[in-house]
N, CA, C and O atoms as CSV, one atom per row, in Angstrom:
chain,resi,resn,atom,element,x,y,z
A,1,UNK,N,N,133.845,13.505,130.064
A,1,UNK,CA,C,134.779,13.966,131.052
A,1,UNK,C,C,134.807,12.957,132.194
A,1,UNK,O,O,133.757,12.364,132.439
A,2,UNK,N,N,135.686,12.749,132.780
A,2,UNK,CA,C,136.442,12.097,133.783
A,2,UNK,C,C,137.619,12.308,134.412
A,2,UNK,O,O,138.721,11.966,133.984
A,3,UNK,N,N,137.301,13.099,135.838
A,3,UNK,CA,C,138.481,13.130,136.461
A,3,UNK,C,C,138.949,14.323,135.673
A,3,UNK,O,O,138.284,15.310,135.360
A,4,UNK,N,N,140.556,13.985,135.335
A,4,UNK,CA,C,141.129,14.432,135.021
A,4,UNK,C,C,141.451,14.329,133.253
A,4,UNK,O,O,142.422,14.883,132.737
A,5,UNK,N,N,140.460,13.533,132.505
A,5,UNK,CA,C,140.123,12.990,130.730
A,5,UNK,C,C,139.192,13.729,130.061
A,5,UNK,O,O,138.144,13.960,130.663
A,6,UNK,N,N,139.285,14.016,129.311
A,6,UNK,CA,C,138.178,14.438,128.558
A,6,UNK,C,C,138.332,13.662,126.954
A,6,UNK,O,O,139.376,13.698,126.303
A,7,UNK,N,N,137.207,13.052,126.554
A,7,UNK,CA,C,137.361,12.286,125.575
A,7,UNK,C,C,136.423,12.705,124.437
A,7,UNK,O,O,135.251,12.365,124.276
A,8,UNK,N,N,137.112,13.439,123.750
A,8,UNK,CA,C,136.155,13.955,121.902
A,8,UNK,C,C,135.552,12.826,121.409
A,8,UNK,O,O,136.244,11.878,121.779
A,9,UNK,N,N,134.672,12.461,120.802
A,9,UNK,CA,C,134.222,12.160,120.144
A,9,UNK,C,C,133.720,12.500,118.424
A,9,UNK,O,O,132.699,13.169,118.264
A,10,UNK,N,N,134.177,12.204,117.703
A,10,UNK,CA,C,133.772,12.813,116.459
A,10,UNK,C,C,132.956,12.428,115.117
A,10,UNK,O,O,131.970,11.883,115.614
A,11,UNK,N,N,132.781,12.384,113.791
A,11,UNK,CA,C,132.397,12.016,113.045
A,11,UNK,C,C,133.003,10.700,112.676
A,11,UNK,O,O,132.355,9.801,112.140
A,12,UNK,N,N,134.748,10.590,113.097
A,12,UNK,CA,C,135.195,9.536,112.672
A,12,UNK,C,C,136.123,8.952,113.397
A,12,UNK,O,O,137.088,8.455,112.816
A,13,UNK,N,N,136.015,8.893,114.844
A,13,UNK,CA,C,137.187,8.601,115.728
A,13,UNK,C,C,136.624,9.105,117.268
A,13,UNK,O,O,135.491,9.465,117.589
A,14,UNK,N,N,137.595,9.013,117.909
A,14,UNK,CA,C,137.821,9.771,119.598
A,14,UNK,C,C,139.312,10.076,119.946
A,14,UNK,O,O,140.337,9.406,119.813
A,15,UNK,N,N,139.053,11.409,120.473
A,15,UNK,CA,C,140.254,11.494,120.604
A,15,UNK,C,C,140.651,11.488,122.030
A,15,UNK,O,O,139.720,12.057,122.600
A,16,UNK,N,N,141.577,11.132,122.952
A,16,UNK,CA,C,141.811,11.288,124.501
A,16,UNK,C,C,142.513,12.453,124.951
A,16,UNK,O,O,143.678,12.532,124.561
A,17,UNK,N,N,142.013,13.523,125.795
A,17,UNK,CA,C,142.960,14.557,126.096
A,17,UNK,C,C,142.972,14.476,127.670
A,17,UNK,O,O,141.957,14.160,128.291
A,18,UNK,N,N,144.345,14.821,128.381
A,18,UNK,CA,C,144.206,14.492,129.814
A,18,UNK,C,C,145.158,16.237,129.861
A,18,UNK,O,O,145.620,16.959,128.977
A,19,UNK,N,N,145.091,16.333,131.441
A,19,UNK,CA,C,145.560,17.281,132.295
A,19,UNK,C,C,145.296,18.390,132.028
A,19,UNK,O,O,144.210,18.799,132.441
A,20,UNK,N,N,146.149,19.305,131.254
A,20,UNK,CA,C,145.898,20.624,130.852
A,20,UNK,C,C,144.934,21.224,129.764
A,20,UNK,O,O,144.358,22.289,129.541
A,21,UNK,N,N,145.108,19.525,129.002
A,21,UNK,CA,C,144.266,19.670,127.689
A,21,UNK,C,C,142.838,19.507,127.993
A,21,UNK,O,O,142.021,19.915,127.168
A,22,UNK,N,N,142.467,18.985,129.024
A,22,UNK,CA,C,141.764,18.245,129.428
A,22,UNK,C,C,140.846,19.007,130.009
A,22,UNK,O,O,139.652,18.955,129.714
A,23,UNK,N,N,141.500,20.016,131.160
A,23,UNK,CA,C,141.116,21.336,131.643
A,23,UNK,C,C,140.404,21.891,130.557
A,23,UNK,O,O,139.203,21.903,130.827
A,24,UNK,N,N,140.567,22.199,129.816
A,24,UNK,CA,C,140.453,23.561,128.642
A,24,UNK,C,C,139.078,22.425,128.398
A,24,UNK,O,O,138.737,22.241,129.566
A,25,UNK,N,N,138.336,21.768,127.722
A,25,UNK,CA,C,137.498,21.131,127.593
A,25,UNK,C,C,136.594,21.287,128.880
A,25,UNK,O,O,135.409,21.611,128.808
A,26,UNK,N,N,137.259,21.027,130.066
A,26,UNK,CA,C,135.850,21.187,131.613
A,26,UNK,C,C,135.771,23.012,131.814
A,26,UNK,O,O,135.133,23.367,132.805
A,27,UNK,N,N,136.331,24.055,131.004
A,27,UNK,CA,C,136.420,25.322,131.219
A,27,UNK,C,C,134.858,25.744,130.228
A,27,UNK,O,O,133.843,26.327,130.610
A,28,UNK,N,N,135.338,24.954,128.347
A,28,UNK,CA,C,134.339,25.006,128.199
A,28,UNK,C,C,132.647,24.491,128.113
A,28,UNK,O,O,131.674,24.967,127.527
A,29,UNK,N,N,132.830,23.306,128.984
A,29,UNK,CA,C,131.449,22.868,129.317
A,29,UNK,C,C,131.170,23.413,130.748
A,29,UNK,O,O,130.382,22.679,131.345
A,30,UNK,N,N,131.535,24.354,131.381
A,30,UNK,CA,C,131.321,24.662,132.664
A,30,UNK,C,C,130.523,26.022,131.962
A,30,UNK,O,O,129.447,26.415,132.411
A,31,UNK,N,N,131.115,26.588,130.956
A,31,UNK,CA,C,130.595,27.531,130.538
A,31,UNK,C,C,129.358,27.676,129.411
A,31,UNK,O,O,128.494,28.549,129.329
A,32,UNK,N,N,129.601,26.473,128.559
A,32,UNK,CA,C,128.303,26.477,128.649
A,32,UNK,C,C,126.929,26.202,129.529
A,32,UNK,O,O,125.822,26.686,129.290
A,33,UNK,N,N,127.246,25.381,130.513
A,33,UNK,CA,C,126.622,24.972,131.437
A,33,UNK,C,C,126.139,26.277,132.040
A,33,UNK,O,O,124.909,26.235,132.037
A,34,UNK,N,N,126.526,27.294,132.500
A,34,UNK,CA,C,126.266,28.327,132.993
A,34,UNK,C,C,125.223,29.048,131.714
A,34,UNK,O,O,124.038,29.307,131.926
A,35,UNK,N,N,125.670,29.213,130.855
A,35,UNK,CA,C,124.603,29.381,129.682
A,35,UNK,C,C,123.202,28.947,129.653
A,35,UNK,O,O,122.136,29.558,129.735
A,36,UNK,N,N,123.519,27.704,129.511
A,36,UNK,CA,C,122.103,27.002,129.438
A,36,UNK,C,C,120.856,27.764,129.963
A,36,UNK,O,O,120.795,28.899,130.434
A,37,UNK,N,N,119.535,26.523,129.688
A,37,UNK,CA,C,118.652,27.185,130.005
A,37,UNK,C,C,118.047,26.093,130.628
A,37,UNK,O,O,118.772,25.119,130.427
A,38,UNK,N,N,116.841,25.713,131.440
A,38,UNK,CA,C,115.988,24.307,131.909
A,38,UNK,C,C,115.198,25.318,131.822
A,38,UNK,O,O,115.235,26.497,131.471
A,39,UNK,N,N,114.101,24.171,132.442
A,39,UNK,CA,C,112.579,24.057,132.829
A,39,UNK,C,C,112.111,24.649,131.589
A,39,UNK,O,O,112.260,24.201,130.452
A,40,UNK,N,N,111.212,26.285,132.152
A,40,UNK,CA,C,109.878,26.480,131.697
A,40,UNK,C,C,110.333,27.429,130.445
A,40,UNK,O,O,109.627,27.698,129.474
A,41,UNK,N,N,112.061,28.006,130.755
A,41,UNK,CA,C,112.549,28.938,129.936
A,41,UNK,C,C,113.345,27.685,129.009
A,41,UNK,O,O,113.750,28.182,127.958
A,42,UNK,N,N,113.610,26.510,129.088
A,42,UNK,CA,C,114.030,26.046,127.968
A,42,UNK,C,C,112.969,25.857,127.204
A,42,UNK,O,O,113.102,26.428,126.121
A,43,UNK,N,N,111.595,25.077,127.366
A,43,UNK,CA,C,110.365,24.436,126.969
A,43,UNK,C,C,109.983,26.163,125.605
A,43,UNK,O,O,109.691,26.187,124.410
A,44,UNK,N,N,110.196,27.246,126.602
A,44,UNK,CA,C,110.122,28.428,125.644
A,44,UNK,C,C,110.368,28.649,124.221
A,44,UNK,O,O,109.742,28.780,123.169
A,45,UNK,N,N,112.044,28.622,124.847
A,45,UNK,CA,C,112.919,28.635,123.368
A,45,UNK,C,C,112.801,27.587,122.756
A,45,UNK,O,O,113.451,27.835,121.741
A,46,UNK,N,N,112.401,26.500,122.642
A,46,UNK,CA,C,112.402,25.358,122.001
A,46,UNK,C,C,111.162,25.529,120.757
A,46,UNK,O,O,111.208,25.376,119.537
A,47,UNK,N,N,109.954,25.957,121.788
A,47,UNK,CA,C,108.701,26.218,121.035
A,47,UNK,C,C,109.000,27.561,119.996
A,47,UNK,O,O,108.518,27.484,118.866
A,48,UNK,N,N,109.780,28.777,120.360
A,48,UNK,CA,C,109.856,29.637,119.638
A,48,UNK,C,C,111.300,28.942,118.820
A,48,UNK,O,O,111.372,29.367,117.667
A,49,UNK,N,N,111.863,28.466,119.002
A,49,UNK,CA,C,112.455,28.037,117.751
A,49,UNK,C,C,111.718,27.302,116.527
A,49,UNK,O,O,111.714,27.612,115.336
A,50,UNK,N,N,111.253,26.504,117.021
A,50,UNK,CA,C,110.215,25.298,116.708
A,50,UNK,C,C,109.625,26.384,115.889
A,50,UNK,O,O,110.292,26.602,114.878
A,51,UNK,N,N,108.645,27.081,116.013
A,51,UNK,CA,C,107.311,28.421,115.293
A,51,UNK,C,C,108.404,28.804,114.140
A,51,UNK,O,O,108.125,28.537,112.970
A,52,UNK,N,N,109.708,29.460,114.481
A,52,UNK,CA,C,110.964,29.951,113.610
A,52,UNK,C,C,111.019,29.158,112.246
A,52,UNK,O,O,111.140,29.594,111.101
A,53,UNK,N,N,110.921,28.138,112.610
A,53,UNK,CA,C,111.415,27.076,111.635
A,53,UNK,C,C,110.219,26.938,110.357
A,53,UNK,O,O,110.359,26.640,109.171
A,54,UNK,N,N,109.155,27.249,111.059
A,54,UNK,CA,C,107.856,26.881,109.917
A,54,UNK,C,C,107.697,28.191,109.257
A,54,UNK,O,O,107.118,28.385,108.188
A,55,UNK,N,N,108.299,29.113,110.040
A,55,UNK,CA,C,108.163,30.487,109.145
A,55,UNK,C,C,108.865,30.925,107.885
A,55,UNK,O,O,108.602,32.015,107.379
């Protein structure tokens, strides 16, 4: 993201989306962003995923 760009990236290309399209891309990384997790509660889920995986 930039400004007013948001630029895909994919398995086989990039694609450029600006203004409205562009929006819709910073709507959903704002929202995941709000999702997320840091510190001591990411280090958590990581380890209990991590345990998940060997089970």
């Amino acid at each position: 993201m930039y400004d007013d760009v948001a630029i895909v990236e994919t398995f086989v290309g990039e694609t450029t989306y600006r203004d409205v399209e562009a929006a819709t891309y910073t709507k959903a990384i704002e929202r995941l962003w709000n999702e997320a997790v840091t510190g001591e509660d990411a280090r958590r889920l990581i380890v209990r995923a991590a345990q998940d995986l060997r089970n």
